[in-house]
C-alpha positions, 0 to 999 in steps of 0.5 A, a space after each residue: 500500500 502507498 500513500 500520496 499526497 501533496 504538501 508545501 510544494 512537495 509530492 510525496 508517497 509513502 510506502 506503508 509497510 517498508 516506511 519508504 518515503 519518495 519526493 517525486 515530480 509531477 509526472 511520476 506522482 501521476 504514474 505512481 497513482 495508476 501503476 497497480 491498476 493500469 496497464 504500462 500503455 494504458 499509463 503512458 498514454 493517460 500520462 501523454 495526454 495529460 502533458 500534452 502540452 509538455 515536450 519533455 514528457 516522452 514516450 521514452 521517458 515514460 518507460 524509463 520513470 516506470 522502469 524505475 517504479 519496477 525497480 523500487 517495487 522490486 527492492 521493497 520500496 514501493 508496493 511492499 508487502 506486509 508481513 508484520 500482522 502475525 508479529 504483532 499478535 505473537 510479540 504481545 502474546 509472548 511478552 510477559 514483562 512489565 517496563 513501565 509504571 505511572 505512580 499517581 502519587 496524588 490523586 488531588 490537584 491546586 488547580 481546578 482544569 475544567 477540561 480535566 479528565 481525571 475529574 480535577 485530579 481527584 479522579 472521580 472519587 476523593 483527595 487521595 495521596 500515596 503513601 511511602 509503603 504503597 509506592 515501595 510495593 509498587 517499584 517491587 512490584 516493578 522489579 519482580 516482574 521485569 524480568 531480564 530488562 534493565 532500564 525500566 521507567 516510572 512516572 510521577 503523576 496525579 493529580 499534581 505529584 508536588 502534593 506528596 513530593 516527600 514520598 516521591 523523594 523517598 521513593 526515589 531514594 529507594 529506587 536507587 538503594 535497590 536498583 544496582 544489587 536487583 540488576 535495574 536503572 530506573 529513569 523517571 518522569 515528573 509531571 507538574 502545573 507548577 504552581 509548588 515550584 520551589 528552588 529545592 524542588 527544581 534542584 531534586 528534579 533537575 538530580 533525578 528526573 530524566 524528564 519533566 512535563 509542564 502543564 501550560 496551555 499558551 496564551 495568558 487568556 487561553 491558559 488561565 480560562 481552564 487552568 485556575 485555582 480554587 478561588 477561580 485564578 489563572 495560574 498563567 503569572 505564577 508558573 511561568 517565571 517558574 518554568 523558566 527557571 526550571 527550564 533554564 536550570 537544566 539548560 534547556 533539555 529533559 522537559 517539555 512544555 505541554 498544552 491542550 487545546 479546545 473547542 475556544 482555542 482552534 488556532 493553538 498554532 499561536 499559544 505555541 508560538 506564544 510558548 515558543 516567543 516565552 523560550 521554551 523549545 520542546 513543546 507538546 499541544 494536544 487535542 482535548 479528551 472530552 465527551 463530544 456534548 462538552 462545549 469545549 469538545 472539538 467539532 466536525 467543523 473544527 477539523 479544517 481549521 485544525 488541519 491548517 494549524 498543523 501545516 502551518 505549524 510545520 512550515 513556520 517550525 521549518 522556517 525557524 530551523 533555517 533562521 537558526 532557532 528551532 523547536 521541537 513539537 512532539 508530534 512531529 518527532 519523527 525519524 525514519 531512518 532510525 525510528 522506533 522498532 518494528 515491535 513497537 510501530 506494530 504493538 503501540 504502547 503497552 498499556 495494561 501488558 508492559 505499561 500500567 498505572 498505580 493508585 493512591 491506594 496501590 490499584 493497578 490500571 492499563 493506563 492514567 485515562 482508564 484508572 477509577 473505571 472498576 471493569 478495567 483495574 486490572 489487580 494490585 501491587 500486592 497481589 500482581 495483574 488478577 484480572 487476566 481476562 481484560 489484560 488480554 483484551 489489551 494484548 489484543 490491541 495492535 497495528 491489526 485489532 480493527 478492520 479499519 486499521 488493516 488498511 489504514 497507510 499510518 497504522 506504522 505509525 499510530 500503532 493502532 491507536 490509543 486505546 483509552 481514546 477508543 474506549 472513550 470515543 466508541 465504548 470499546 478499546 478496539 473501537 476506532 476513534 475516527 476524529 482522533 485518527 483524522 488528526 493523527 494522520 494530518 500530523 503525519 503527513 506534515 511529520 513526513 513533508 518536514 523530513 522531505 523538506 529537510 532532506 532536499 534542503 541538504 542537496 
């Protein structure tokens, strides 16, 4: 399978199975699009009467652009088979190890985000923080079912983590007790909105934490009509200032400056720019997780308008690059030489096989977006995953899972998607949450065109 599209100038068709991607002229796009179904005379003269008015275009040179379409489809590089649904099934089936925790060591929140999916941090049940013991069981828990893996990850999250950072500092402590003698390297994450920023509490997560998360939805009046505290003040004047020092004090690496945007704020390209303008490079903006009767749920009508966003995004991120200053947007991380293996492009994430949450109390879910939802806790930290049944419905769940995945040209990409966005759009995880794909595959595209524009700028 290929896919064809014309982007900033540039006619690019992907191979979906081997990820080949090649920058043609107009003719071969055009001979491209027709070469599985048509015939070579049927080709040359649909292509001869389309550029009639073109002298270059030749019966011989024709017959030289199809023989170089043979050649890549012979090479694997156009056409290619897929041989990788029998992988896909077989990999998770077989893995047993865990390599990731997300600890929600506070299920409580000092700001009110009236997007939140986790119900202001408290996750539809009450303020919650997690105790040293339960967060020792967990890593435990982690070391004991791991397996040969050395590098395992944990996540801090909530709710917001600076809630209960001195058991973080005490399971962190502990973590690098146990971690040498069990044969382990732990790197771990932080999540935050900021506003408990200290200078103690920059200098414990610039020591221990590979990466920080900062909650920042953009512009002063976008970010501080969702993110406010308590008495109804957005948070905008007091994290920013802290986020620049924070940001400034791991010189400039190990974080990234993540927003959401809504139904009101379309045109997030400028909270971006705005994050951009603030001096933060690594940003994130995702699209909001909301039921769709929820005035901030994005429309049908929204997309147009949020597919113009993230060309735009992406041709003013190239234009930055040439002028020496660039950022990073964490959807168009792509690299498609030295990407992501082949196991993880066909198997997705791992929620609730390699990847699970913890609760306050020690619960174990497939994910942060599934944990106060009782049919799908899958067991404890004491007593390991009990509920195999619903562990195996997220084995299930890759590349392949949906029939409309099968013969989807991004499924190398999406994995198949996420399932917590599935279960929420659909009621199944291996439904298919058709908005969510539509935006995924745009930020592909533009992923893609940005590698291409890169390539042809070094020629």
């Amino acid at each position: 399978m290929v896919h064809q599209y014309k982007l900033n100038g540039y006619n690019i068709v992907l191979d979906t199975a081997s990820g080949s991607v090649h920058a043609v002229d107009e003719v071969a796009y055009d001979v491209i699009a027709m070469y599985e179904a048509y015939s070579t005379e049927e080709i040359i003269a649909a292509m001869l009467e389309k550029y009639a008015d073109r002298p270059d275009v030749t019966r011989e040179e024709l017959e030289l652009c199809l023989a170089d379409v043979a050649e890549l489809k012979r090479l694997g590089k156009l056409f290619s088979a897929d041989p990788y649904e029998g992988l896909a099934r077989d990999y998770k089936n077989n893995s047993k190890v865990v390599k990731a925790l997300c600890l929600h060591v506070a299920h409580a929140c000092n700001l009110c985000c009236e997007y939140c999916f986790a119900g202001q941090g408290k996750y539809q049940g009450k303020d919650a923080l997690m105790s040293f013991e339960v967060g020792k069981q967990a890593f435990d828990f982690l070391i004991a079912n791991s397996g040969t893996r050395r590098n395992l990850e944990v996540d801090f999250f909530g709710g917001e983590p600076t809630l209960n950072l001195d058991v973080v500092k005490k399971l962190v402590a502990y973590a690098r007790e146990v971690e040498k003698a069990a044969g382990k390297n732990f790197r771990f994450t932080f999540t935050t909105n900021g506003v408990a920023l200290d200078e103690e509490t920059m200098a414990f997560l610039n020591r221990e934490m590979s990466n920080v998360v900062l909650s920042l939805d953009g512009r002063p009046e976008v970010n501080d009509h969702f993110r406010k505290n308590a008495a109804g003040k957005g948070s905008y004047e007091v994290i920013v200032p802290k986020f620049q020092q924070l940001v400034a004090s791991r010189g400039g690496k190990g974080y990234y400056v993540r927003g959401t945007f809504t139904h009101n704020n379309t045109d997030f390209t400028n909270d971006l720019f705005h994050m951009a303008d603030l001096g933060f490079t690594e940003l994130s903006m995702e699209p909001v997780v909301c039921p769709p009767d929820d005035p901030y749920a994005l429309t049908e009508e929204d997309l147009p308008v949020l597919f113009e966003q993230y060309e735009l995004l992406a041709t003013e991120m190239l234009k930055r690059e040439r002028e020496g200053r660039p950022i990073t947007f964490y959807h168009y991380m792509l690299d498609l030489k030295h990407g992501p293996c082949i196991y993880k492009r066909i198997t997705g994430c791992g929620s609730g096989t390699e990847y699970m949450a913890v609760t306050p109390a020690g619960e174990l879910y497939p994910c942060h977006q599934f944990v106060g939802d009782e049919k799908y806790r899958l067991g404890d930290v004491w007593n390991g995953v009990t509920n195999t049944a619903v562990q195996d419905e997220f084995r299930s769940c890759n590349a392949y899972a949906r029939e409309g995945c099968r013969d989807c040209w991004a499924r190398m990409y999406c994995s198949g998607g996420c399932a917590a966005n599935s279960y929420h759009a659909t009621g199944s995880i291996g439904g298919i949450y058709e908005y969510g794909c539509k935006l995924f595959k745009k930020r592909m595209e533009c992923a893609v065109m940005m590698q291409v524009a890169r390539a042809m700028d070094k020629k």
